[in-house]
N, CA and C of each residue as an Amber inpcrd file, in Angstrom:
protein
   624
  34.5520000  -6.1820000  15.7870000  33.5270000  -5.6330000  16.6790000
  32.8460000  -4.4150000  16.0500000  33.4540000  -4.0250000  15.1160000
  33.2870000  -2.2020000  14.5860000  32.0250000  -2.5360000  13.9290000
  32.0630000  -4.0510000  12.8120000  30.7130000  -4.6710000  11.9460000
  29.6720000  -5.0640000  12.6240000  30.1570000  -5.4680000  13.9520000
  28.8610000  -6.0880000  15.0700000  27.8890000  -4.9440000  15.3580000
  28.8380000  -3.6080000  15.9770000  28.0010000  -2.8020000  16.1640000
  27.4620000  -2.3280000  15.1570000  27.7090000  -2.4070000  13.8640000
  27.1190000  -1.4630000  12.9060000  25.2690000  -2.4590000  12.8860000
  25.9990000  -3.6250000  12.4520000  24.6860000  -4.8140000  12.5270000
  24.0620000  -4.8970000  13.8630000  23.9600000  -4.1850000  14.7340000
  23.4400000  -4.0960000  15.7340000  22.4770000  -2.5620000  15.6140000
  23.1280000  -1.5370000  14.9700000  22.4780000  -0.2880000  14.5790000
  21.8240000  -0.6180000  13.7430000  21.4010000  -1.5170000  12.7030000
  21.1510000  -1.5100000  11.5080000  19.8900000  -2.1460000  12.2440000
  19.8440000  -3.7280000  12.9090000  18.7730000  -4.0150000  13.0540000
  17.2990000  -3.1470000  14.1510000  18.1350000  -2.4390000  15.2030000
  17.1380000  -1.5160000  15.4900000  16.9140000  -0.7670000  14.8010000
  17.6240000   0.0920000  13.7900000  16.5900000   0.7910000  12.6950000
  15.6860000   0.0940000  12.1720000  15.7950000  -1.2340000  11.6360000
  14.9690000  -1.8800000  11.0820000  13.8480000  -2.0420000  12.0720000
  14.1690000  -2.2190000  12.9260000  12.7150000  -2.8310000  13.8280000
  12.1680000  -1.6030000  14.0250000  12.6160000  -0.2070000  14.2280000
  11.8920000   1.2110000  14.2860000  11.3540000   1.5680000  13.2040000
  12.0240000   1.1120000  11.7880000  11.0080000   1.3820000  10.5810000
   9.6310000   0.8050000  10.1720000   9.7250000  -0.6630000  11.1940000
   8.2200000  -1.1590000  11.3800000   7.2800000  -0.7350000  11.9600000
   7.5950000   0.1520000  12.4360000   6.2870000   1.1740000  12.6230000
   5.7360000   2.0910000  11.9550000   6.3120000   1.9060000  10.9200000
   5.6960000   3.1760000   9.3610000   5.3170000   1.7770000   8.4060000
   4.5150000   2.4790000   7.6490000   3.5390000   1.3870000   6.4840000
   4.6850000   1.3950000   5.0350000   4.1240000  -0.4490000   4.3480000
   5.0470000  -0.3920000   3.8380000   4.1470000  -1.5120000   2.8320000
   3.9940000  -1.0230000   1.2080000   2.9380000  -1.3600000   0.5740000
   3.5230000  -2.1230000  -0.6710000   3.0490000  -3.4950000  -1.2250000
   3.7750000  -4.2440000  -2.0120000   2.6040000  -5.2730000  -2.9200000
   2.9840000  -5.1190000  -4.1780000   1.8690000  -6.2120000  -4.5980000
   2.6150000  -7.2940000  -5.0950000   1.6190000  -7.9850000  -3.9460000
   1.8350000  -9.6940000  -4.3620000   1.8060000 -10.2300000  -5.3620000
   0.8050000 -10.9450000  -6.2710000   0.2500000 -11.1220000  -7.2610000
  -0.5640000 -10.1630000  -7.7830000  -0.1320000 -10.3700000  -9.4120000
  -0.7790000  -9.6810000 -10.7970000  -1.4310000 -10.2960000 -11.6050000
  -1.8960000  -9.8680000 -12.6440000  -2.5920000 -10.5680000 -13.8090000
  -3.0030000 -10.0120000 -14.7270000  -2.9260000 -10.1210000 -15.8970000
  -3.1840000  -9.1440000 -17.3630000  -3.8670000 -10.5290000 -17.9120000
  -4.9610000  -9.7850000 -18.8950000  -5.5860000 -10.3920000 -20.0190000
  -4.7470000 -10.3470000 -21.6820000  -3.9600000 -11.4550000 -21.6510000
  -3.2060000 -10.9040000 -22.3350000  -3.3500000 -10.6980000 -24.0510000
  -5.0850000 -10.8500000 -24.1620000  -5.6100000 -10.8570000 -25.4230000
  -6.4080000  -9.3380000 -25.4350000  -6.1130000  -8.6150000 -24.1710000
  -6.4910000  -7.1500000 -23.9850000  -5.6660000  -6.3710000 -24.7030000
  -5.8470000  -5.7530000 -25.9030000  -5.1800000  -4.6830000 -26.1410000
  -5.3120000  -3.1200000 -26.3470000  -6.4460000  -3.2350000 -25.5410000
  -7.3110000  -1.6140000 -26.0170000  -6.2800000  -0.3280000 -25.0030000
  -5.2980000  -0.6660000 -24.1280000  -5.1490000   0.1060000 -23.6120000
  -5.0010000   0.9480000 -22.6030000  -4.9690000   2.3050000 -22.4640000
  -5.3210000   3.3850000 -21.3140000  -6.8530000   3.4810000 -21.8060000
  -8.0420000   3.3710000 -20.5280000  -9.1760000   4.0640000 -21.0500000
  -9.4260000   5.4860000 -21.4470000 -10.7580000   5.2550000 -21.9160000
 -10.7380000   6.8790000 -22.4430000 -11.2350000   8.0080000 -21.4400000
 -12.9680000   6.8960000 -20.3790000 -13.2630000   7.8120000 -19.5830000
 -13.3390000   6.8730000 -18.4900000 -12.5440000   6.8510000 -17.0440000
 -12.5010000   6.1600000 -16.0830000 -13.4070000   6.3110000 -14.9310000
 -14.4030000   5.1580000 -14.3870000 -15.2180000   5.2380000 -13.1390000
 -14.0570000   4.5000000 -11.7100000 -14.1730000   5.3990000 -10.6210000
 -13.3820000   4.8040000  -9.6180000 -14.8480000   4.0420000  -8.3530000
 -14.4330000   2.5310000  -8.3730000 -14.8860000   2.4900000  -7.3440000
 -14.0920000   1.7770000  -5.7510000 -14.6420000   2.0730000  -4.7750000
 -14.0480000   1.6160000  -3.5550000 -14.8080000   0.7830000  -2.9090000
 -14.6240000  -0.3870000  -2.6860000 -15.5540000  -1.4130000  -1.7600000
 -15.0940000  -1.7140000  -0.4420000 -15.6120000  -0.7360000   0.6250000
 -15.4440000  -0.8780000   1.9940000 -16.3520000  -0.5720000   2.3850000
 -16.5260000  -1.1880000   3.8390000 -17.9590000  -0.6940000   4.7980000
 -18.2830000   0.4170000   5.3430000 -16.7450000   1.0870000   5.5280000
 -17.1120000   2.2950000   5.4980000 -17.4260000   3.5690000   4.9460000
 -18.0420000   4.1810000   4.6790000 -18.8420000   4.8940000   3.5530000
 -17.9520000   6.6080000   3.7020000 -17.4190000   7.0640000   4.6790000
 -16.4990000   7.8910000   4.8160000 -15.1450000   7.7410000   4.0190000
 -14.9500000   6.5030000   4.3420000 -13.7870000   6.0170000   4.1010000
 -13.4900000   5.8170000   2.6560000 -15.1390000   4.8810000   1.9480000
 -15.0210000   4.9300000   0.4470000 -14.7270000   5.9030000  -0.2280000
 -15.7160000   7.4450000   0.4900000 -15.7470000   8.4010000  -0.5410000
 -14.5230000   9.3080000  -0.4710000 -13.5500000   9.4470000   0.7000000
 -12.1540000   9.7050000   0.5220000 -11.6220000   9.1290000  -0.4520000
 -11.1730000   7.5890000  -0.1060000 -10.5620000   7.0700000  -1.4100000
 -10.8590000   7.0990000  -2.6440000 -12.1910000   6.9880000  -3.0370000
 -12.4940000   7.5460000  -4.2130000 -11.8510000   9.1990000  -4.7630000
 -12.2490000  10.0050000  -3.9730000 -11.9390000  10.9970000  -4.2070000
 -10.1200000  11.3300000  -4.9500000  -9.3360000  10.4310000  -3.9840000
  -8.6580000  10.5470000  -3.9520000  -7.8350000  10.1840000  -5.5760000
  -8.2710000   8.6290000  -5.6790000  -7.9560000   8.1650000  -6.7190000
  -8.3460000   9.1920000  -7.9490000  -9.3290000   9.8800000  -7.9590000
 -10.0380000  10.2080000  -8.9690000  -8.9360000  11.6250000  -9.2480000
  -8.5630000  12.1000000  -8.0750000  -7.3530000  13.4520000  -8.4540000
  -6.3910000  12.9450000  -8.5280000  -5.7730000  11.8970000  -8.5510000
  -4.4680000  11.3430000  -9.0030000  -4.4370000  11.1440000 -10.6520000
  -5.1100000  10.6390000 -10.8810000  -5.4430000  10.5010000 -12.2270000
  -5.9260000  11.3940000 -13.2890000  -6.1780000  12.5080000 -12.5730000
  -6.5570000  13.8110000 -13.0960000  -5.4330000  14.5490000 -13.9570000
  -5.0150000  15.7090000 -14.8220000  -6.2130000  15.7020000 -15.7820000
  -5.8300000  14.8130000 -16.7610000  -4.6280000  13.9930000 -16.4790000
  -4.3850000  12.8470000 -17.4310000  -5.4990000  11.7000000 -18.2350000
  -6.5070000  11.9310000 -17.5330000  -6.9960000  10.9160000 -18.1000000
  -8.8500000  11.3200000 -17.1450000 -10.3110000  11.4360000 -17.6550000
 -10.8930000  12.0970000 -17.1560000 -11.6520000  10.5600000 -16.6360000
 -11.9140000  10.8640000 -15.1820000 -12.6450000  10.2980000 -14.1950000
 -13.3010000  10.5270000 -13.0180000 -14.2260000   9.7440000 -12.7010000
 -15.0980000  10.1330000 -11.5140000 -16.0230000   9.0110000 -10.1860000
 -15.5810000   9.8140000  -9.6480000 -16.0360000   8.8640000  -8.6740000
 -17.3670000   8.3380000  -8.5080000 -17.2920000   6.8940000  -8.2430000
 -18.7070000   6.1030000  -8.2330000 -19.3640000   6.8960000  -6.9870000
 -18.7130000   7.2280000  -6.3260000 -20.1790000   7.5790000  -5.2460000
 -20.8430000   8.9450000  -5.5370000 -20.0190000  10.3340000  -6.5570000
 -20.6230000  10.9090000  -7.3360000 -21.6700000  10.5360000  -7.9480000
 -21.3000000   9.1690000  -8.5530000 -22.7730000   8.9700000  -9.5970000
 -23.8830000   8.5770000  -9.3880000 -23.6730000   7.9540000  -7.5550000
 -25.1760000   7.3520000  -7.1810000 -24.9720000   5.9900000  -6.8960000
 -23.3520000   5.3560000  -7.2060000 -23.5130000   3.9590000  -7.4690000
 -22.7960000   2.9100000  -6.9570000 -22.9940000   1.8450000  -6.0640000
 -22.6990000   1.1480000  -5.2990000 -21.7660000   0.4830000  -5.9620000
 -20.4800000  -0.0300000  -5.2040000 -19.3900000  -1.2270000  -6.3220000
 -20.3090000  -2.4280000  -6.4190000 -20.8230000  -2.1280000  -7.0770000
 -21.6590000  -3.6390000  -7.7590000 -21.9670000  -4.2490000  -9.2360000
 -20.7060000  -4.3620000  -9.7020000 -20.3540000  -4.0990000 -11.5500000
 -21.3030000  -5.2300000 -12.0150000 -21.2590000  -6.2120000 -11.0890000
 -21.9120000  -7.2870000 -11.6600000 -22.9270000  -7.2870000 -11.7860000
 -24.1610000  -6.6340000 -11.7910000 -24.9980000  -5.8860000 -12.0780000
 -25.3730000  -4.7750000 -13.5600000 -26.5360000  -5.8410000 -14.1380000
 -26.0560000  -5.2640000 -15.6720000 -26.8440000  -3.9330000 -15.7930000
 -27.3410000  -3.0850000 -14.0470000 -28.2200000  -1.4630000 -14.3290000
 -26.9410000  -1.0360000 -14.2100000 -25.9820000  -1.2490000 -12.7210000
 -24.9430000  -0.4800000 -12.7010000 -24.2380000  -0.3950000 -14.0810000
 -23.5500000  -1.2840000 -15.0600000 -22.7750000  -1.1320000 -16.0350000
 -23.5390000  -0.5890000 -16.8700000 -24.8320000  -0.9450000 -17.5020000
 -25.6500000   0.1960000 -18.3660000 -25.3900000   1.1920000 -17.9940000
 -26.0130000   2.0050000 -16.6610000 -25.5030000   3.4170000 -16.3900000
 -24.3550000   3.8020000 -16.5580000 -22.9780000   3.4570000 -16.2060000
 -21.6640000   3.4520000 -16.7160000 -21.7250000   4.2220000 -18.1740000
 -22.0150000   2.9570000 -18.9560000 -22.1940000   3.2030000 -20.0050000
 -22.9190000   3.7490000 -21.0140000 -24.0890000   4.4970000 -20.0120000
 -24.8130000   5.5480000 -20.9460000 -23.8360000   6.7810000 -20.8350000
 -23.2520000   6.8590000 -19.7000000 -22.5610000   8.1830000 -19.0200000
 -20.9370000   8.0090000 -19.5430000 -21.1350000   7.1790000 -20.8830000
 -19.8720000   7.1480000 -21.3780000 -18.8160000   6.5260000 -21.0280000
 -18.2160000   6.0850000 -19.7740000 -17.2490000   5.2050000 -19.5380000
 -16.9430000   4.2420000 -20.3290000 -15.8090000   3.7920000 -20.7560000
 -15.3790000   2.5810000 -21.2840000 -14.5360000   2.0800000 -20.5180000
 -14.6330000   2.2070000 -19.1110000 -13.6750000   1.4540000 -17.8310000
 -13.8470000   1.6030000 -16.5150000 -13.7210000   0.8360000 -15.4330000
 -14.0200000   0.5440000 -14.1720000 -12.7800000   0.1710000 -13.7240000
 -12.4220000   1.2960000 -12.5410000 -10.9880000   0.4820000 -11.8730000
 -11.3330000   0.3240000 -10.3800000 -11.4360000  -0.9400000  -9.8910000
 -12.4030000  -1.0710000  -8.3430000 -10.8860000  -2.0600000  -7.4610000
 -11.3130000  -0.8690000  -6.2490000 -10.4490000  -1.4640000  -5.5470000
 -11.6380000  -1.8790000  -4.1030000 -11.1030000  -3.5490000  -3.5550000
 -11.5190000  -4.0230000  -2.8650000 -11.0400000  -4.5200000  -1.5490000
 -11.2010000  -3.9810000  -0.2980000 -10.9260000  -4.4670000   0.8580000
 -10.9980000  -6.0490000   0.9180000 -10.1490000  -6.9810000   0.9360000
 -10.3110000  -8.7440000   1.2680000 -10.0150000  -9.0290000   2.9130000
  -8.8340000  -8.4900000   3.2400000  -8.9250000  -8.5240000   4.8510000
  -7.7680000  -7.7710000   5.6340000  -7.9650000  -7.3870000   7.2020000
  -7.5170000  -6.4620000   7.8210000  -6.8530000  -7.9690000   8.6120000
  -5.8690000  -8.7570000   8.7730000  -5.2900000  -9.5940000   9.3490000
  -3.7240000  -8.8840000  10.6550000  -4.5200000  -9.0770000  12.1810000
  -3.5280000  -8.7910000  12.9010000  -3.1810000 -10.3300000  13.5820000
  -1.3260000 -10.0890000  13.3940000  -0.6590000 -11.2230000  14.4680000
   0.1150000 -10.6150000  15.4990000   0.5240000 -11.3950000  15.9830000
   1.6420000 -11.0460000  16.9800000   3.0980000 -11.5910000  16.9260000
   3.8620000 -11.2600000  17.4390000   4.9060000 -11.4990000  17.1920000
   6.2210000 -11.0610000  18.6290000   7.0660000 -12.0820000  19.2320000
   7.9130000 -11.5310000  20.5220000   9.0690000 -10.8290000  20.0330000
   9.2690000  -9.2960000  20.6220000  10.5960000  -9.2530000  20.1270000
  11.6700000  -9.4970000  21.0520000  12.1340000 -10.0700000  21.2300000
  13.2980000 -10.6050000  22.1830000  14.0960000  -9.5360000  22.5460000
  14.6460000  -9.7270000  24.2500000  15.2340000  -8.5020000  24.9510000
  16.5790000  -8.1810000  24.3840000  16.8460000  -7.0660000  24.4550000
  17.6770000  -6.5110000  23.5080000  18.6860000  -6.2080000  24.3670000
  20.0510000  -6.2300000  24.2630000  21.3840000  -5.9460000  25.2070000
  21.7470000  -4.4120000  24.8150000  21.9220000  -3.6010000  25.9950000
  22.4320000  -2.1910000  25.4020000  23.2100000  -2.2440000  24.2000000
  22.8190000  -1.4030000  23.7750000  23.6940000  -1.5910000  22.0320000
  25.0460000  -0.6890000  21.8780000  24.9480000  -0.2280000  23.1170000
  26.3840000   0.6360000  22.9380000  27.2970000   0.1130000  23.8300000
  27.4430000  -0.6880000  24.4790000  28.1200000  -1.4580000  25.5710000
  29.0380000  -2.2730000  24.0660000  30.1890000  -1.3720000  24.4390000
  31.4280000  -2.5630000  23.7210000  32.5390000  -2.5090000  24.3270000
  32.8520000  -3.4220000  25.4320000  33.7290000  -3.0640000  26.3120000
  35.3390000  -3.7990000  25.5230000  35.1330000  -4.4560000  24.3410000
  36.1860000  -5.0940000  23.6660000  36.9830000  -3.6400000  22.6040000
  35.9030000  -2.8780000  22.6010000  36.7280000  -1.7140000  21.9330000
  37.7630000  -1.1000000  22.5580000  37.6640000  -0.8540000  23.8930000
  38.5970000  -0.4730000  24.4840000  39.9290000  -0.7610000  24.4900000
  40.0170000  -2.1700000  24.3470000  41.7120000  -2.8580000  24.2610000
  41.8820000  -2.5330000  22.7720000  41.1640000  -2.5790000  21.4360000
  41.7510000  -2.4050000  20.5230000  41.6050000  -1.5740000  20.1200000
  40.7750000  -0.6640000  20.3920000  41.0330000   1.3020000  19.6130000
  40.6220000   1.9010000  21.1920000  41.6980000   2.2970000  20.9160000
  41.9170000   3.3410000  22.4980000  41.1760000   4.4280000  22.1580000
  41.0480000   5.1970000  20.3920000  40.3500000   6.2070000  20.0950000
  38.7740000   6.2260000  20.7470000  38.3640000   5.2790000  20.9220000
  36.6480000   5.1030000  21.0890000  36.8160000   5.7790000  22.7870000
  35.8260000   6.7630000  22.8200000  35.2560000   7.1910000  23.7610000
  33.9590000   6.2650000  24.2320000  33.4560000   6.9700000  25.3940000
  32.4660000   6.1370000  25.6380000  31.1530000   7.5180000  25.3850000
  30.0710000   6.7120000  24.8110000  29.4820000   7.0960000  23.9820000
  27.6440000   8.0740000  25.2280000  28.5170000   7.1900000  26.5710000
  27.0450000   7.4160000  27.4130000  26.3250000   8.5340000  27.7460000
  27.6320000   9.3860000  27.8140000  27.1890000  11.1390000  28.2020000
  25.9950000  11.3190000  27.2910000  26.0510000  11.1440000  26.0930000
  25.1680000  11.6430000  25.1150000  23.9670000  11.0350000  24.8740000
  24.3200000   9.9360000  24.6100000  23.2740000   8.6310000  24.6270000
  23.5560000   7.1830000  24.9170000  22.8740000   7.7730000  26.3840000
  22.7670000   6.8920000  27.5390000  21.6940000   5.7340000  26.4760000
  22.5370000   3.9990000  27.1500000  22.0510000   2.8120000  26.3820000
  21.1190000   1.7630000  27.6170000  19.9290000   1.4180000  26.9840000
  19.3180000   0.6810000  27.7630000  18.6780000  -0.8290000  27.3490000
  19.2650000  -1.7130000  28.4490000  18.8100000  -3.0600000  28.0330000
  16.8860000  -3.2000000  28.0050000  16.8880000  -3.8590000  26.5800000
  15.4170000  -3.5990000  26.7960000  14.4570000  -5.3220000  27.5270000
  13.2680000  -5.2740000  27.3690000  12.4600000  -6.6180000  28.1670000
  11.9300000  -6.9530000  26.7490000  11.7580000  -8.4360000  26.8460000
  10.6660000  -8.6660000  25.9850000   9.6460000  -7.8370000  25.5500000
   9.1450000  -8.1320000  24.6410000   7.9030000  -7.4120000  23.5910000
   7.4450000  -8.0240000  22.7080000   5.8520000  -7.8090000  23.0460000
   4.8050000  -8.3130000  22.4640000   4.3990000  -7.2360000  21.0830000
   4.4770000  -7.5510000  20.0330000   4.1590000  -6.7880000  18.8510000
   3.3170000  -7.2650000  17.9000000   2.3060000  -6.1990000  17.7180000
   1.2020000  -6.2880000  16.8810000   1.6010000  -6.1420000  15.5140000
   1.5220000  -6.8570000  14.6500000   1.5300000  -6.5550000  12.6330000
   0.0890000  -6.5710000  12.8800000   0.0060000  -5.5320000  11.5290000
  -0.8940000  -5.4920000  10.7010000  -1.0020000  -5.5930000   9.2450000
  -1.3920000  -6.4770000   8.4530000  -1.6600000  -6.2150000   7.3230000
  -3.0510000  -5.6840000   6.6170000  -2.7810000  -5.1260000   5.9650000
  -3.7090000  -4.8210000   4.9510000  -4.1100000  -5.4290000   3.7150000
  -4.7820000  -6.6140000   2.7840000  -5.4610000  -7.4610000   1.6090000
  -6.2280000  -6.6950000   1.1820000  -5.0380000  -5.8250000  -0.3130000
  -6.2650000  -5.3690000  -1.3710000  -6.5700000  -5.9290000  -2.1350000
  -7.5870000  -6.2740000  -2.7640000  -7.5690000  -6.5120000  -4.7060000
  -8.2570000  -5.2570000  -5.1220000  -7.0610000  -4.6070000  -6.3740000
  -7.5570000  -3.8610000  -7.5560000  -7.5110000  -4.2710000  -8.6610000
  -8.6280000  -4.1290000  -9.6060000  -9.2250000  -4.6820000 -10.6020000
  -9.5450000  -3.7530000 -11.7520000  -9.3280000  -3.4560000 -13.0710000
  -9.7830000  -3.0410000 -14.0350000 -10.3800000  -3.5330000 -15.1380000
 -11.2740000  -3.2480000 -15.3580000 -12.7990000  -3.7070000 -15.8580000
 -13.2560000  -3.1820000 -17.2910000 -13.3840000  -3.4110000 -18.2990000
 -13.6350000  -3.3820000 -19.4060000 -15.2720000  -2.9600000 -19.5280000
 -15.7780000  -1.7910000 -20.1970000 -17.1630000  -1.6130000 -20.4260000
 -17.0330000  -1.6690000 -21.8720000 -18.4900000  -2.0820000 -22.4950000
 -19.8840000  -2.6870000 -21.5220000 -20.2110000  -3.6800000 -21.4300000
 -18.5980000  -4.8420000 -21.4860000 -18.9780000  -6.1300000 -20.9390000
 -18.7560000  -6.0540000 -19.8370000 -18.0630000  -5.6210000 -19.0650000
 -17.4800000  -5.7110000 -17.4900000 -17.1510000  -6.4970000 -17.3890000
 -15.9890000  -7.0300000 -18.0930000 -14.8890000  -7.5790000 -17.9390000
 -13.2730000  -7.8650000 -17.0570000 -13.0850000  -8.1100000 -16.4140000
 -11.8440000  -8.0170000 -15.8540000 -10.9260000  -8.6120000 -16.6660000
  -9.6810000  -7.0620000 -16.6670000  -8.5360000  -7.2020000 -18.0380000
  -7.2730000  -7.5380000 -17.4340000  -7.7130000  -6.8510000 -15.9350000
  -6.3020000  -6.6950000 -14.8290000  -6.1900000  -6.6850000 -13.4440000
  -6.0730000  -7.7200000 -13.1290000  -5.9770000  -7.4900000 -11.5880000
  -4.4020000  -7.5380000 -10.7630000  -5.0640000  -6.8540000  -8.9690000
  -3.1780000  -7.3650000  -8.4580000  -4.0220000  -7.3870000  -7.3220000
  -3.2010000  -7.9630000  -6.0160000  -3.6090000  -8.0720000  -4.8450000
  -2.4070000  -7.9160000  -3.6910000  -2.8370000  -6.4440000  -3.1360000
  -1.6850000  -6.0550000  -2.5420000  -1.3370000  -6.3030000  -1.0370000
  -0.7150000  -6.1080000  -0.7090000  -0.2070000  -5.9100000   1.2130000
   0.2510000  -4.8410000   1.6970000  -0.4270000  -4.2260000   2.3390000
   0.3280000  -2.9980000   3.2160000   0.1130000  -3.1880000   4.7990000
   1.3630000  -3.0380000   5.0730000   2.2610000  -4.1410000   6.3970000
   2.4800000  -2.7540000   7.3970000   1.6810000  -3.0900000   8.0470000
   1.8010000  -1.6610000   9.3210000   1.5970000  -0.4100000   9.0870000
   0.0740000  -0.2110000   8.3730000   0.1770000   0.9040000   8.0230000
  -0.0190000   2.0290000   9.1570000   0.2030000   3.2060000   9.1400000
  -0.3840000   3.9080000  10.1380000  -1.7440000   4.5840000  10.4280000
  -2.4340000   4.2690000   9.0220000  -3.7820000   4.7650000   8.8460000
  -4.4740000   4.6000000   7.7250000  -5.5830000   4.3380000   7.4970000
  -6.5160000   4.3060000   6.3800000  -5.8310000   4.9780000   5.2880000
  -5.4880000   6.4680000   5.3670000  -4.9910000   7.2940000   4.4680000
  -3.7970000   6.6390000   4.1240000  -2.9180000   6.5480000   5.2670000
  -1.9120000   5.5710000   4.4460000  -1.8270000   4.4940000   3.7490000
  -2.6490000   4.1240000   3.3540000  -2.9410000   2.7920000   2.7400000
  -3.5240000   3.2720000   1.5980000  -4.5920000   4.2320000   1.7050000
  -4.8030000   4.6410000  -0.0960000  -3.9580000   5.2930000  -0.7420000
  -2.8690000   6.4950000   0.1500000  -1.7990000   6.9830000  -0.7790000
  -1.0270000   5.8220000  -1.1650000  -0.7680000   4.5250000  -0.7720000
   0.3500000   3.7600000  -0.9330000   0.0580000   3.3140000  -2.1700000
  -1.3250000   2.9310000  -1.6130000  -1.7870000   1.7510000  -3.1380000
  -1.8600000   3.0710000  -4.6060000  -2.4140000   4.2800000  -4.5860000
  -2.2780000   5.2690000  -5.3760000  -0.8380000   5.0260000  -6.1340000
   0.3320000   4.9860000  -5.3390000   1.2620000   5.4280000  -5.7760000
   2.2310000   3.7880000  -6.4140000   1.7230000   2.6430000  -5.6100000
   2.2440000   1.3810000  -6.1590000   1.6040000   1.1330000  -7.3510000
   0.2030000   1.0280000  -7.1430000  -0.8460000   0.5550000  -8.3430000
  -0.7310000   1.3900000  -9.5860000  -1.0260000   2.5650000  -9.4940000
  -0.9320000   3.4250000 -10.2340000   0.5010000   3.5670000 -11.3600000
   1.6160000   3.1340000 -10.4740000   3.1920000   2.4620000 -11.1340000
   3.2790000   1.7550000 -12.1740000   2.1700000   0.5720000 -11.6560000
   2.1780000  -0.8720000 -12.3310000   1.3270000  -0.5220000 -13.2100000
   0.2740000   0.0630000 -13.2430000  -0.8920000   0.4430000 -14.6440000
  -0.0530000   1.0800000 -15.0770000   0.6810000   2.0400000 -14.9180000
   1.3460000   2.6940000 -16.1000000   2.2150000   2.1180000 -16.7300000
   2.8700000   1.6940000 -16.4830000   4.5120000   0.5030000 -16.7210000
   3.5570000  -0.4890000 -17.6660000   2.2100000  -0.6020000 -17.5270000
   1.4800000  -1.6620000 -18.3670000   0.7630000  -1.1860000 -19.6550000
   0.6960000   0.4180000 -19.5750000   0.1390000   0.9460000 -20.3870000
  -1.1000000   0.9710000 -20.3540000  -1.8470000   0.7880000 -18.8840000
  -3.1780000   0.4780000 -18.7660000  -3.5960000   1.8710000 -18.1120000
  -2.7050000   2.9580000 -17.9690000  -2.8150000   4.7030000 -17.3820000
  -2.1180000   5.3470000 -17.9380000  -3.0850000   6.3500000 -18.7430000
  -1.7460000   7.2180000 -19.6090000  -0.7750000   7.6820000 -18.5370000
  -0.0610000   7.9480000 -19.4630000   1.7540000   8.8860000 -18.3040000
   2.9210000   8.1480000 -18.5420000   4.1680000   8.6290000 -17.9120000
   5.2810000   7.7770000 -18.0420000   5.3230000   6.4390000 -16.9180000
């Protein structure tokens, strides 16, 4: 009974940690005839509708990467994520860049999901016959049977992409999930700190 309850604590933590964001990339991809590297001078762009929202994340990315490696944000320069476009990459590339790292919103997908009623979790009336030591636990924290529940997921579908100038090329992509996040911000620190992992581990961002 001592393992039941523990697996009984364990899974309501788990179901309480689903309410904090939790960021993972799915699929990757390297060019594996790419060998140029960490770039030398990096453009960040962000493709979302919201234009607040882009120029945070931009911002953001662009001081993470700082002073390791010198970059700047596309909406600094005037310039829409639109690589495929051979003014945007000329400009790039008069202004020196030899790289584009664009991250792209694909989709905001909510489901639902029941969580089934839950039996007080401190109710172990079998402890009693075999450890007389166990007190009862209610004075302190009082246990309550819960009702059904209706629960919202959210995911988050990124693709980030790094781009080769002045062909504009794609050398590297991944496409991530962040699963309940609690906010916009949480979702660009996540991907900052996952993505940013995997470029380095690839040698595609200077650093360890």
């Amino acid at each position: 009974m001592r393992h039941r309850l523990a697996l009984l604590l364990l899974a309501t933590l788990f179901v309480l940690a689903g309410c904090g964001g939790m960021t993972t990339i799915k699929t990757s991809w390297r060019d594996g005839g790419d060998t140029a590297g960490a770039p030398r001078r990096l453009a960040v762009f962000v493709a979302v509708s919201d234009e607040n929202l882009r120029k945070m994340a931009e911002n953001r990315v662009v001081q993470s990467l700082q002073p390791a490696l010198p970059a700047q944000a596309a909406h600094q320069l005037g310039l829409a994520p639109q690589l495929e476009q051979a003014e945007v990459r000329g400009r790039l590339v008069e202004a020196g860049f030899d790289a584009v790292l664009m991250a792209r919103l694909v989709s905001v997908d909510k489901t639902q999901r029941l969580l089934p009623a839950q039996d007080p979790l401190l109710y172990q009336p079998l402890f009693w016959g075999r450890h007389p030591y166990f007190y009862p636990f209610s004075p302190l924290y009082p246990s309550y049977a819960t009702k059904p529940q209706v629960v919202e997921d959210t995911r988050v579908i990124v693709e980030t992409l790094l781009y080769r100038l002045p062909e504009g090329r794609p050398v590297w992509t991944a496409v991530s999930e962040s699963f309940n996040p609690a906010s916009s911000s949480e979702v660009v620190e996540d991907l900052i700190r996952v993505i940013g992992r995997r470029l380095r581990s690839e040698g595609l961002l200077p650093g360890p």
